[in-house]
DORONU-836515 format. One line per 4 residues: number of its first residue (from 1); their letters; for each residue x, y, z of C-alpha. Coordinates in Angstrom, 1 decimal, always signed. Layout:
N
NUM) A) X:Y:Z ~ ...
//
This chain:
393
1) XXXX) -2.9:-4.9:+33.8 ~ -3.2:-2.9:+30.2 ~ +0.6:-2.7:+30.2 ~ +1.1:-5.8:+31.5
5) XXXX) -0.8:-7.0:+28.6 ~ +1.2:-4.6:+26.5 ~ +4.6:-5.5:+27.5 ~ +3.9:-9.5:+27.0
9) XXXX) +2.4:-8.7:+23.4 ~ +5.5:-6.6:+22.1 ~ +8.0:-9.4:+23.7 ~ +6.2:-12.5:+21.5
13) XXXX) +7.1:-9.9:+18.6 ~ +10.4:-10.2:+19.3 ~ +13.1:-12.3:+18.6 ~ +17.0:-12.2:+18.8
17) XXXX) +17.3:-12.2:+14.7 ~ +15.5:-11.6:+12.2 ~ +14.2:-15.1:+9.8 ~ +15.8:-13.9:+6.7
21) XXXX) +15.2:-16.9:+4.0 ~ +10.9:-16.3:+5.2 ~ +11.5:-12.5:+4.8 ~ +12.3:-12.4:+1.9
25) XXXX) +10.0:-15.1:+0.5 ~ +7.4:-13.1:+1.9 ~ +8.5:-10.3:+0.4 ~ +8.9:-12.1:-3.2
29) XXXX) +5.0:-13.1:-2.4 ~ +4.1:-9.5:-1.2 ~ +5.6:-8.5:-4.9 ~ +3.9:-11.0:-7.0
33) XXXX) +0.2:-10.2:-4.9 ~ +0.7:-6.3:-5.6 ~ +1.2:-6.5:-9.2 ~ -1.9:-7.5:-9.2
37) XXXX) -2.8:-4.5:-8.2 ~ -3.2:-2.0:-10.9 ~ -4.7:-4.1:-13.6 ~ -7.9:-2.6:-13.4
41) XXXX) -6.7:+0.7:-14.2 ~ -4.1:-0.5:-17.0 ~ -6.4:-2.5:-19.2 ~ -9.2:+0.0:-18.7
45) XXXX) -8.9:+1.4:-22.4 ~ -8.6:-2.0:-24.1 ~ -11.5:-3.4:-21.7 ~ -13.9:-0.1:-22.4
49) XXXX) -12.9:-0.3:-26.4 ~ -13.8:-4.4:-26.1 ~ -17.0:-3.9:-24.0 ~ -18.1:-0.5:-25.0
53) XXXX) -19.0:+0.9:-21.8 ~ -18.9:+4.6:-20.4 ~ -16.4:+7.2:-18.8 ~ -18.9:+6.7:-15.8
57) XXXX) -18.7:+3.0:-16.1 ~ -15.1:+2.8:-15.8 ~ -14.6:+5.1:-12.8 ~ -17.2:+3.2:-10.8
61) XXXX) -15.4:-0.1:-11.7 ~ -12.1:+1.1:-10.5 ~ -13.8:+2.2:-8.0 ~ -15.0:-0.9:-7.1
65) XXXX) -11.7:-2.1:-7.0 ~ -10.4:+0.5:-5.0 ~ -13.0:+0.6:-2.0 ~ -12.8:-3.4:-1.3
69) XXXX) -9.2:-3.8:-1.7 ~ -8.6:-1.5:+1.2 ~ -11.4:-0.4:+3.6 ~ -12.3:-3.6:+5.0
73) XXXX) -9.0:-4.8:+5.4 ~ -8.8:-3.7:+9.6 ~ -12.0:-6.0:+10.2 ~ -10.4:-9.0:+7.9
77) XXXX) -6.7:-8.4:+10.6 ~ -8.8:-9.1:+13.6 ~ -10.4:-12.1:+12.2 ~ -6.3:-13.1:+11.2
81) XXXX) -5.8:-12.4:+14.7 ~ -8.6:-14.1:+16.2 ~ -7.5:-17.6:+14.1 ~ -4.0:-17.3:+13.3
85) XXXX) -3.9:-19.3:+10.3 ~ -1.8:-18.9:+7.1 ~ -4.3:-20.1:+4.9 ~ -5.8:-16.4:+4.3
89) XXXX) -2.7:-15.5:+2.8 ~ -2.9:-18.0:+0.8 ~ -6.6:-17.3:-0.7 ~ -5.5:-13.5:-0.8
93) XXXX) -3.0:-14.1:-3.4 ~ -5.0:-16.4:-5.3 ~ -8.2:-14.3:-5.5 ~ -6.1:-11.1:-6.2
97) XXXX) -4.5:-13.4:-9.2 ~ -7.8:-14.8:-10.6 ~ -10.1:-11.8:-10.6 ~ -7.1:-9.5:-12.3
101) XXXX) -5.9:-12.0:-14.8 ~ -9.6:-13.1:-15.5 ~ -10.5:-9.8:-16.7 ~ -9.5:-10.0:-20.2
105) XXXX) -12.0:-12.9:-20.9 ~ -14.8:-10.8:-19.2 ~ -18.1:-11.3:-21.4 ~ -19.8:-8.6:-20.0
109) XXXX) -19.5:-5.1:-17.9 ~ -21.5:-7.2:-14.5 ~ -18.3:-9.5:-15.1 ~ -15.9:-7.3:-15.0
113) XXXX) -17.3:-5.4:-12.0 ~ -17.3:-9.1:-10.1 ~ -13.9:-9.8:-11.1 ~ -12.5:-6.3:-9.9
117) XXXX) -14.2:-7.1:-6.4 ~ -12.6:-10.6:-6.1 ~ -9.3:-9.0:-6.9 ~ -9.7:-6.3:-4.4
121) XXXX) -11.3:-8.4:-1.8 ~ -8.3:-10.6:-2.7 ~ -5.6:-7.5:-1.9 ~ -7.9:-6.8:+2.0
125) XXXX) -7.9:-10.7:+2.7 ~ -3.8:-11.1:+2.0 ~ -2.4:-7.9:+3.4 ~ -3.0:-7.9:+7.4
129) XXXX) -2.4:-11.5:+7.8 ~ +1.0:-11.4:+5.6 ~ +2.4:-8.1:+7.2 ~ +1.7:-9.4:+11.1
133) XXXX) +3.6:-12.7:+10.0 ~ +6.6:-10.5:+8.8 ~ +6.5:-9.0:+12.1 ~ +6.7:-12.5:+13.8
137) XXXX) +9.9:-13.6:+11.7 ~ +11.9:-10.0:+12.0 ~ +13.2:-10.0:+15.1 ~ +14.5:-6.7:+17.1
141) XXXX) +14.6:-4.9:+13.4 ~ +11.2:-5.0:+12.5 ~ +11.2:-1.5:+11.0 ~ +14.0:-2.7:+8.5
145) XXXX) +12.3:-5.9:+7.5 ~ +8.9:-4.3:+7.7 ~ +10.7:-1.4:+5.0 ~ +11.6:-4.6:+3.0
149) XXXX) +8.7:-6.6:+2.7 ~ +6.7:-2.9:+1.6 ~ +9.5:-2.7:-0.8 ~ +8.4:-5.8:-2.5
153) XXXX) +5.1:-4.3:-3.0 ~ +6.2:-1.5:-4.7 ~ +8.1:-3.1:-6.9 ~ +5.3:-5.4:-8.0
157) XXXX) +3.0:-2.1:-8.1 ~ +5.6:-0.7:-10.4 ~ +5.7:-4.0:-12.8 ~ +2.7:-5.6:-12.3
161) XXXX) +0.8:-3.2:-15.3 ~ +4.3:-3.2:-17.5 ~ +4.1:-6.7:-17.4 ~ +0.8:-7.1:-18.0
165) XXXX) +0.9:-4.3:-21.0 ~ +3.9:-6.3:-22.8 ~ +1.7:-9.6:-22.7 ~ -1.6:-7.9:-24.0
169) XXXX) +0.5:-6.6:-26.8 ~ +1.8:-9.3:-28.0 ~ -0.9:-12.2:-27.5 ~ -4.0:-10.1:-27.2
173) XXXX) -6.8:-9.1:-24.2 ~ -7.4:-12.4:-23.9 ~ -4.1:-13.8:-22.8 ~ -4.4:-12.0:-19.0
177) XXXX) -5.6:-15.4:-17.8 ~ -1.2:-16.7:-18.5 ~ -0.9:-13.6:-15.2 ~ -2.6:-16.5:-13.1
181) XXXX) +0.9:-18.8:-13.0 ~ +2.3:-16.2:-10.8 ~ -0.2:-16.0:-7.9 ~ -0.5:-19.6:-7.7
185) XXXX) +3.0:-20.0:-7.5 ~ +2.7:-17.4:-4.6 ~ +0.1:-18.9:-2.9 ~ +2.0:-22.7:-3.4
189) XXXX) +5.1:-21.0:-1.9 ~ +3.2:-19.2:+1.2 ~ +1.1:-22.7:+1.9 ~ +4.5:-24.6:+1.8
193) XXXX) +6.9:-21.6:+3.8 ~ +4.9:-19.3:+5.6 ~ +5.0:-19.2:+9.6 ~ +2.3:-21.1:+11.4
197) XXXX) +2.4:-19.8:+14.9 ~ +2.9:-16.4:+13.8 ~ +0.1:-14.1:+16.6 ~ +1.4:-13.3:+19.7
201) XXXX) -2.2:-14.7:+21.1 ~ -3.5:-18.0:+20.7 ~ -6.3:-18.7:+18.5 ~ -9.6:-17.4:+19.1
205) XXXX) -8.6:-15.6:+22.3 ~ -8.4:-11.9:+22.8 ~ -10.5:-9.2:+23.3 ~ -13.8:-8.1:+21.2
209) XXXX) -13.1:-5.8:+18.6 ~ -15.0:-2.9:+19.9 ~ -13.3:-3.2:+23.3 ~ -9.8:-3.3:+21.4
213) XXXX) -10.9:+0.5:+19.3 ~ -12.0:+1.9:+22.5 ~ -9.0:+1.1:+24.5 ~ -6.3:+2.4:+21.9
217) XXXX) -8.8:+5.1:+20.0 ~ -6.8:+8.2:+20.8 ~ -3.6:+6.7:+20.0 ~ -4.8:+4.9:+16.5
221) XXXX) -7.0:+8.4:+15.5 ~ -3.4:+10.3:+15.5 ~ -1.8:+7.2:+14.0 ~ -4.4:+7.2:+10.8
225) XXXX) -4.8:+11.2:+10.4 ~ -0.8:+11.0:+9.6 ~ -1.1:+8.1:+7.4 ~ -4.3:+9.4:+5.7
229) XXXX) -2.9:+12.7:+5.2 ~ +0.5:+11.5:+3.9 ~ -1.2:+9.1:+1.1 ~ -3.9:+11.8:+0.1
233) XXXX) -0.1:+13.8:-0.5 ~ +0.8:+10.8:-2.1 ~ -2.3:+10.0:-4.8 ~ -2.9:+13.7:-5.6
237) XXXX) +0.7:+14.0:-6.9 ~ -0.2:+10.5:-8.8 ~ -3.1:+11.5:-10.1 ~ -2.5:+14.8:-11.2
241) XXXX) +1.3:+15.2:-11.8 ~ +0.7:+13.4:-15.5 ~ -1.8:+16.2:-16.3 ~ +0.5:+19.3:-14.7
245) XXXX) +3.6:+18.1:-16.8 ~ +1.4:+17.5:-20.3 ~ +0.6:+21.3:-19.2 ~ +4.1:+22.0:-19.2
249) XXXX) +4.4:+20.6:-23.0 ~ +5.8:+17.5:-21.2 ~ +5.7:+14.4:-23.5 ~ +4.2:+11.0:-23.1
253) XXXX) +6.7:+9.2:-22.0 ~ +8.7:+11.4:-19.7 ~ +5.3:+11.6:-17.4 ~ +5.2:+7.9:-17.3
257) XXXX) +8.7:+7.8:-16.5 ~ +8.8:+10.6:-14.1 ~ +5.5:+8.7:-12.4 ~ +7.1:+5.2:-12.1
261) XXXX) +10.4:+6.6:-10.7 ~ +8.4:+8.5:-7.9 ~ +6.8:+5.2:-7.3 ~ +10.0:+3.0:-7.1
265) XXXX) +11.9:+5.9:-5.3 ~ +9.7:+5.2:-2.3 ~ +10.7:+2.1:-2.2 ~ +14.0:+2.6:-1.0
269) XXXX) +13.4:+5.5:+0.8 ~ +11.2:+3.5:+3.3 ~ +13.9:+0.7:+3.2 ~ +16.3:+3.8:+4.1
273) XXXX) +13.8:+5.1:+6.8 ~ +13.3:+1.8:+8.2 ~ +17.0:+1.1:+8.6 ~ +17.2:+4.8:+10.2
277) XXXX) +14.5:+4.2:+12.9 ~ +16.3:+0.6:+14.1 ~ +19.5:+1.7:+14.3 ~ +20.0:+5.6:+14.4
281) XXXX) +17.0:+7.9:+15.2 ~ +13.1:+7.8:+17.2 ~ +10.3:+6.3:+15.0 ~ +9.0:+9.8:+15.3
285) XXXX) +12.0:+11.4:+14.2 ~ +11.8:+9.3:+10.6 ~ +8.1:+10.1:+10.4 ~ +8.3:+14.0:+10.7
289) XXXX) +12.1:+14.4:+9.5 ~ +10.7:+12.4:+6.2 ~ +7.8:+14.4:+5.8 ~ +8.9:+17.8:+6.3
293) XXXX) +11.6:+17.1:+3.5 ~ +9.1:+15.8:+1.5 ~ +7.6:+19.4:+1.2 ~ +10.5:+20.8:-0.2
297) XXXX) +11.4:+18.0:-2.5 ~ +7.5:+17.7:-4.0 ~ +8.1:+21.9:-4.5 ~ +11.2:+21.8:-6.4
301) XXXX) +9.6:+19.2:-8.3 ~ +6.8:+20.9:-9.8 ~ +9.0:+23.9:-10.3 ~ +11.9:+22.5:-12.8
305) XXXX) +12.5:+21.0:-15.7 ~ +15.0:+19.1:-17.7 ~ +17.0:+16.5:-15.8 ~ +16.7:+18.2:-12.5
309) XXXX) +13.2:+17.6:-12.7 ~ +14.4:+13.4:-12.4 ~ +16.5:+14.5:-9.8 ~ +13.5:+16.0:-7.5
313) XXXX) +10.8:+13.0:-8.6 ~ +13.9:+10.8:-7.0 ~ +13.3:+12.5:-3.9 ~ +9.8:+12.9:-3.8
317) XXXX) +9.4:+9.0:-3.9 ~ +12.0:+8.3:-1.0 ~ +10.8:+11.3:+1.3 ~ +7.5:+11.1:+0.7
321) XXXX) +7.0:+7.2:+0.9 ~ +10.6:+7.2:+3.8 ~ +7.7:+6.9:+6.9 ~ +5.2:+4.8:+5.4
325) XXXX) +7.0:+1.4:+6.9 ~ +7.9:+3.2:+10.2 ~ +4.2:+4.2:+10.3 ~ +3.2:+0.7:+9.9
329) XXXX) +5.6:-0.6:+12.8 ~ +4.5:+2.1:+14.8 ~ +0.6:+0.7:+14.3 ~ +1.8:-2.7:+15.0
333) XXXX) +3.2:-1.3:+18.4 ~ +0.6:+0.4:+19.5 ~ -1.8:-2.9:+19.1 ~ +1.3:-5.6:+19.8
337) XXXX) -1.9:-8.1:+20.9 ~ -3.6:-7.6:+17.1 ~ -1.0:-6.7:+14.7 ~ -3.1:-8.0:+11.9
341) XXXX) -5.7:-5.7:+12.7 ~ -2.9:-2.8:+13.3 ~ -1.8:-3.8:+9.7 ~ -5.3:-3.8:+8.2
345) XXXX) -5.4:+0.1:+9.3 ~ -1.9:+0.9:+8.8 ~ -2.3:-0.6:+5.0 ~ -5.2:-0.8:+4.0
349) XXXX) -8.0:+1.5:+4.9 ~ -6.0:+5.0:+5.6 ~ -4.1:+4.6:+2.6 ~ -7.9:+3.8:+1.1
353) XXXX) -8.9:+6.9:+2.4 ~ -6.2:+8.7:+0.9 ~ -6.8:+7.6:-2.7 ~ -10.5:+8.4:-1.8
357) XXXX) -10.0:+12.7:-1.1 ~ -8.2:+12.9:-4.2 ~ -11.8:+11.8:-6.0 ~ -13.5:+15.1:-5.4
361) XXXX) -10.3:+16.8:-6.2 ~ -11.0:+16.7:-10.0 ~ -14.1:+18.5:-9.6 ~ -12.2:+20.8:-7.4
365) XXXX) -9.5:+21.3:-10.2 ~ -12.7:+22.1:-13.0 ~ -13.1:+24.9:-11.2 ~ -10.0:+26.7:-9.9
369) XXXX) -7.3:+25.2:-12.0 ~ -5.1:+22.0:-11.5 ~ -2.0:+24.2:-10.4 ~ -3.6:+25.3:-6.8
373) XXXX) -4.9:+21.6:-6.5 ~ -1.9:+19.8:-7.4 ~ +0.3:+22.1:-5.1 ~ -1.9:+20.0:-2.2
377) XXXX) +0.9:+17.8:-2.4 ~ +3.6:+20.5:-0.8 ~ +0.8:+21.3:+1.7 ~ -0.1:+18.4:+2.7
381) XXXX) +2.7:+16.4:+4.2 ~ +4.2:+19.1:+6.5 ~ +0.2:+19.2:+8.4 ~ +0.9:+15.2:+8.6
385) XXXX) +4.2:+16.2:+10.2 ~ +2.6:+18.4:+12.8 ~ +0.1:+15.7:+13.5 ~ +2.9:+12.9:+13.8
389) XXXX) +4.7:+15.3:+16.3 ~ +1.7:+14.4:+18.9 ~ +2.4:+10.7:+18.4 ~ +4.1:+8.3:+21.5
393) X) +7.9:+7.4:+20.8
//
């Protein structure tokens, strides 16, 4: 009966071809959502200089930001499959909008703290609802369009703060609020284009939660120990590689540079990995083939210098991030009945998680040095590749 139930789920996944005019506007709107997504941390200096608040202050703010924009998001995909409805993707993008581009006319610290929450709860409430309807409208090569859709995302992570940064500069902190026209041009667009029947379920049917974890808990516990492991490889190397390279006698803007091309590298390289496991190669085979070059790529990189040093941040980004929509498809797979809630773990709370171990790390890297705790980053993605080894083709 299980794989029964199974079978049926993954064939209402499927179609012949994949619906490319609704990929890529939800894409576009997966861009504009996750440029929201690092104002927090951008306009922290100007906020802190404008409020006056402490170190201790700001970490607990973007802290704030960080917990609700990610850890709930598996509970907020089973209530998206439970009432299929695009409207959530709708309110997503508009509270990501208002509580990021509200935060420059913030009167007070409470404010601030409100707005980040809004803008994170925002991020949870869009994400698992908008990456199960790209699933519905992708056809046979959902890995591909899946690769796509995450692209736009880290694209709009990658411009969202620039953007932000060249407005503040010009018209001052209290201009943020002009970063609203893009989210509610988002949201108009996914109101007017999204899918409507989009869950392979109908709505308000399925199982309970708990009954849904307990069935597919070995399965999902492999599944979010890769993806956990992979993005605490991931945010270490973001957090820290500024600081090794200023070591280094590495100037301002080369970090930044070095940083953002990492960050944009993965982009393609899961569009790359994406194609690779739809045409060429196992699921498994792009998860473990990616991360094991990763180790050697996030090596040479913190061992050079000079333009070779561009060379290896290039392919830190695309090995490093080459799995992360493959591992997303594969979540999706194994839950073909609640693909939101496979999304909410795939993208939300394990890459949460991730960004959470690298907290203690500084405290870590008081102690014995950043060198040993930035090389976490070569150590940590071939352990992830062991672990994916154990994972169902």
């Amino acid at each position: 009966m299980r794989a029964d139930a199974a079978t049926q789920g993954r064939t209402a996944l499927r179609r012949k071809a994949a619906d490319l005019p609704r990929i890529g506007m939800l894409t576009l709107a997966h861009l504009i959502n996750d440029s929201y997504g690092n104002y927090v941390a951008i306009l922290l200096p100007l906020l802190r200089d404008d409020l006056h608040f402490s170190l201790g202050l700001a970490s607990a703010l973007v802290t704030a930001n960080t917990i609700t924009s990610g850890v709930i998001q598996p509970l907020l995909g089973y209530v998206a499959d439970r009432w299929a409805t695009r409207l959530m993707s709708v309110a997503g993008i508009l509270m990501a909008a208002a509580g990021a581009s509200l935060l420059g006319l913030a009167p007070h610290y409470l404010v601030l703290v409100a707005l980040a929450i809004l803008s994170g709860l925002g991020t949870a409430v869009y994400h698992p609802q908008a990456a199960a309807m790209v699933v519905a409208v992708a056809g046979e090569r959902r890995a591909t369009m899946m690769s796509l859709y995450l692209m736009g995302g880290n694209v709009g992570l990658a411009t969202g703060p620039w953007l932000v940064t060249l407005l503040v500069e010009g018209r001052g902190l209290q201009a943020t609020w002009l970063m609203l026209i893009p989210g509610a041009l988002g949201a108009l667009m996914l109101y007017q284009f999204a899918p409507r029947q989009w869950s392979p379920t109908p709505p308000g049917s399925g199982p309970p939660l708990w009954t849904v974890l307990r069935r597919y808990r070995a399965v999902l516990a492999r599944l979010l120990a890769v993806v956990a492991t992979r993005s605490w490889a991931h945010y270490t190397l973001l957090a820290f590689l500024p600081l090794y390279l200023r070591d280094l006698g590495v100037g301002a803007s080369e970090r930044a540079g070095i940083v953002f091309l990492i960050t944009f590298a993965g982009a393609f390289g899961g569009v790359i990995g994406g194609y690779l496991a739809d045409r060429w190669v196992s699921r498994r085979t792009v998860i473990v083939g990616s991360l094991v070059l990763a180790t050697g790529c996030t090596l040479f990189l913190l061992h050079s210098d000079g333009w070779v040093r561009w060379l290896w941040a290039t392919f830190t980004g695309m090995t490093l991030l080459g799995s992360f929509s493959v591992l997303t498809v594969k979540g999706q797979e194994v839950l073909p009945q609640n693909v939101g809630l496979a999304s909410g773990f795939m993208l939300g709370l394990t890459i949460s998680l991730g960004g959470l171990f690298v907290l203690p790390m500084g405290a870590v890297a008081d102690v014995i040095g950043l060198a040993p705790v930035i090389h976490l980053a070569v150590v940590l993605p071939p352990l992830a590749a062991v672990m994916a080894l154990a994972l169902p083709e």
